[in-house]
N, C-alpha and C positions, 0 to 999 in steps of 0.2 A: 504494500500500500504506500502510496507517495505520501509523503511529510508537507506539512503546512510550507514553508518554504514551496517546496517544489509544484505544491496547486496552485500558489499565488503567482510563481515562476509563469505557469503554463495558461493559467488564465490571465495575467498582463499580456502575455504572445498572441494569442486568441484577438485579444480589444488590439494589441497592435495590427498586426493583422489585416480583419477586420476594418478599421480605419486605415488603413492604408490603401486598402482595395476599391475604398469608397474616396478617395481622395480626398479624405476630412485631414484639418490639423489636428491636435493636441487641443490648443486654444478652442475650436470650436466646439468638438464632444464634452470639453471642459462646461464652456458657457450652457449649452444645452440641456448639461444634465444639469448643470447647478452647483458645481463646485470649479475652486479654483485649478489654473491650468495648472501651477505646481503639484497638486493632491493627486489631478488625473496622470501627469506623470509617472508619481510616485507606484500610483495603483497597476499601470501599465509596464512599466519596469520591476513589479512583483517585489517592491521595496516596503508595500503597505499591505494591509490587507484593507477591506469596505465593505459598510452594513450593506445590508441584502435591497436596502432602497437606494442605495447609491448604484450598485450595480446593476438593479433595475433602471434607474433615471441613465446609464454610461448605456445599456443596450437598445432602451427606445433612443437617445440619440441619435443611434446608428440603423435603427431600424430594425433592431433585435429585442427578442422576446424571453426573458429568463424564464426557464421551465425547471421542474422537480421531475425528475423520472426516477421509476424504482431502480434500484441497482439491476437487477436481473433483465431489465432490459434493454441496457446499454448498450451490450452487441448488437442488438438488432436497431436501434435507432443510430448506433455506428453505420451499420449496414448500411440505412438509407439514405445517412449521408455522406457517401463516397464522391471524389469531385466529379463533375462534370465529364470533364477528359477521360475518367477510369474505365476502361477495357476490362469487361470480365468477358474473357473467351469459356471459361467453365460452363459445360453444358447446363440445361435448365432439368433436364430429365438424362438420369445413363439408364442405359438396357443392361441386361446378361441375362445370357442364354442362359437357360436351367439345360440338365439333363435329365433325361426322360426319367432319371432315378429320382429327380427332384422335387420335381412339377408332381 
């Protein structure tokens, strides 16, 4: 299991990210969500940690939505978010023959 450190690590990369793909500054997810541009730095750089509202007001920003999902479904909401570009050549269905000892 990752350590506090390394979730605020990985959720600063995420809002960088994120805000970089969307061509927002620092300064402006700052103003928007309602804190100072230092704080969002801070928070972005995995220096800080943030209440569950700031994180919320840092994803509407950006046009993102904080969700709670149970653990046990993480794989599978991973799954669906695979990027764009992702190639899965893995078939949808495999066969095998049975032998007639089988069947």
């Amino acid at each position: 299991m990752a350590t506090e450190s390394e979730d605020l690590l990985l959720i600063g990369q995420k809002l960088k990210a994120t805000r970089k793909e969307l061509g927002y500054s620092q300064k402006r997810v700052a103003e928007e969500a309602g804190i100072s541009r230092l704080r969002y730095q801070d928070i972005e750089a995995g220096r800080s940690s943030a209440r569950t509202t700031t994180l919320i007001n840092i994803g509407r920003a950006m046009g993102l939505e904080l969700m709670f999902v149970p653990q046990v479904w993480v794989p599978a909401v991973t799954a669906l978010l695979r990027p764009d570009n992702f190639v899965d050549d893995t078939p949808g269905l495999v066969f095998t023959q049975l032998d007639d000892d089988e069947a």
